[in-house]
C-alpha positions as CSV (number, residue, x, y, z in Angstrom):
1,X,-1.8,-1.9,-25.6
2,X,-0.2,-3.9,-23.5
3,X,2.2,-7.5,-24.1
4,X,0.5,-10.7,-24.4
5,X,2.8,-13.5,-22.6
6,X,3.8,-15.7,-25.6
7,X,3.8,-13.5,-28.3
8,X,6.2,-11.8,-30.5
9,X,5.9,-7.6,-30.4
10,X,6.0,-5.8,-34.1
11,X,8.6,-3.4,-34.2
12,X,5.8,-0.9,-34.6
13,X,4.6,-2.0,-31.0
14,X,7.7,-2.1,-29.5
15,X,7.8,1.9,-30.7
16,X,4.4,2.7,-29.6
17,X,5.1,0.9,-26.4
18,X,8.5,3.2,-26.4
19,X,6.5,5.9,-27.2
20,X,4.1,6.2,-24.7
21,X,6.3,5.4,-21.6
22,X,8.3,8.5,-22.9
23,X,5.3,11.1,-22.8
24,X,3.9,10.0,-19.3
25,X,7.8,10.4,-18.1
26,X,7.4,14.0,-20.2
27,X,4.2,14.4,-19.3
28,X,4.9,13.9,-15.3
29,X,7.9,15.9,-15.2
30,X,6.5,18.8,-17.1
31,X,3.3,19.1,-14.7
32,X,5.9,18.9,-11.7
33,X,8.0,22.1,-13.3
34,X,4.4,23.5,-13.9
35,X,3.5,23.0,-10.6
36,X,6.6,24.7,-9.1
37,X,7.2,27.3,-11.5
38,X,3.9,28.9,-10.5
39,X,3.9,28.2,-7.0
40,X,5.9,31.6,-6.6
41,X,3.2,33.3,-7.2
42,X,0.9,32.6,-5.1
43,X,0.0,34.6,-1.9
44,X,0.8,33.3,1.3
45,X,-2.7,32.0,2.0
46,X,-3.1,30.3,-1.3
47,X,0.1,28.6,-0.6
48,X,-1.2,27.5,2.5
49,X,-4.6,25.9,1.2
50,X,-2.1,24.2,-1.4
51,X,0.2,22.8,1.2
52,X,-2.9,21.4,2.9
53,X,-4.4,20.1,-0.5
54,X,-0.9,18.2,-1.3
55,X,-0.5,16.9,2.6
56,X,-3.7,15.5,2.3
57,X,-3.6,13.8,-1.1
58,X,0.0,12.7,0.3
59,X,-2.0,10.7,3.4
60,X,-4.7,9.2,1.1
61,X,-2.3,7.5,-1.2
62,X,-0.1,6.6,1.5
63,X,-3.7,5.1,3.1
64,X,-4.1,2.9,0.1
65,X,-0.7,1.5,-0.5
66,X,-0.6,0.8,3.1
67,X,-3.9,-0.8,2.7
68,X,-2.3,-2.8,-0.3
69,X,0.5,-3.8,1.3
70,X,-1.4,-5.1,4.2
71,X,-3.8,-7.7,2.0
72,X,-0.2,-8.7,0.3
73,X,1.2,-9.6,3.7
74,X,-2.2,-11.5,5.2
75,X,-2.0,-13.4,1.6
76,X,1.3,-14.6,2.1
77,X,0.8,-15.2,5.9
78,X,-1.4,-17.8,4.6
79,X,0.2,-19.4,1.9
80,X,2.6,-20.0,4.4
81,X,0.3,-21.3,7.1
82,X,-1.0,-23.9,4.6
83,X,2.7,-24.5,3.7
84,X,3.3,-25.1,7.1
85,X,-0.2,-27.1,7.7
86,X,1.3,-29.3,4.9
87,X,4.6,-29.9,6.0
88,X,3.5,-31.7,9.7
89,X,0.7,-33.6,7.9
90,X,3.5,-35.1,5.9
91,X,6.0,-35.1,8.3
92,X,4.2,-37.0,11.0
């Protein structure tokens, strides 16, 4: 459900909208306590494999926001190329 530019939100949206940001923040930070809560008891191998598991998750998000980033910055590399382009065709 998400807000259409223009309109007015019912108060009932505005609550389910309230609503629902508050469980995913519940919902994240529960799974984190979880997470941590039971990592005492694993072994020291199983630690290990999930160590590995998080690093590598880790370096594939941080792949695809740097991969994100990247298109952003060629985009507005050439906004302002044609900015420029525009600017000495006018200017001359």
């Amino acid at each position: 459900m998400g807000r259409i530019k223009g309109s007015k939100m019912t108060e009932e949206a505005k609550a389910a909208m309230r609503a629902k940001r508050e469980a995913n923040k519940l919902g994240k930070e529960s799974a984190f306590n979880l997470v941590a809560t039971n990592l005492k008891l694993l072994s020291f191998e199983d630690l290990e494999n999930t160590i590995g598991l998080a690093l590598r998750y880790k370096k594939e998000k941080m792949g695809e926001e740097e991969l994100r980033l990247i298109k952003e910055k060629e985009e507005i590399e050439l906004k302002l190329q044609k900015l420029k382009d525009t600017d000495q065709k006018y200017n001359l």
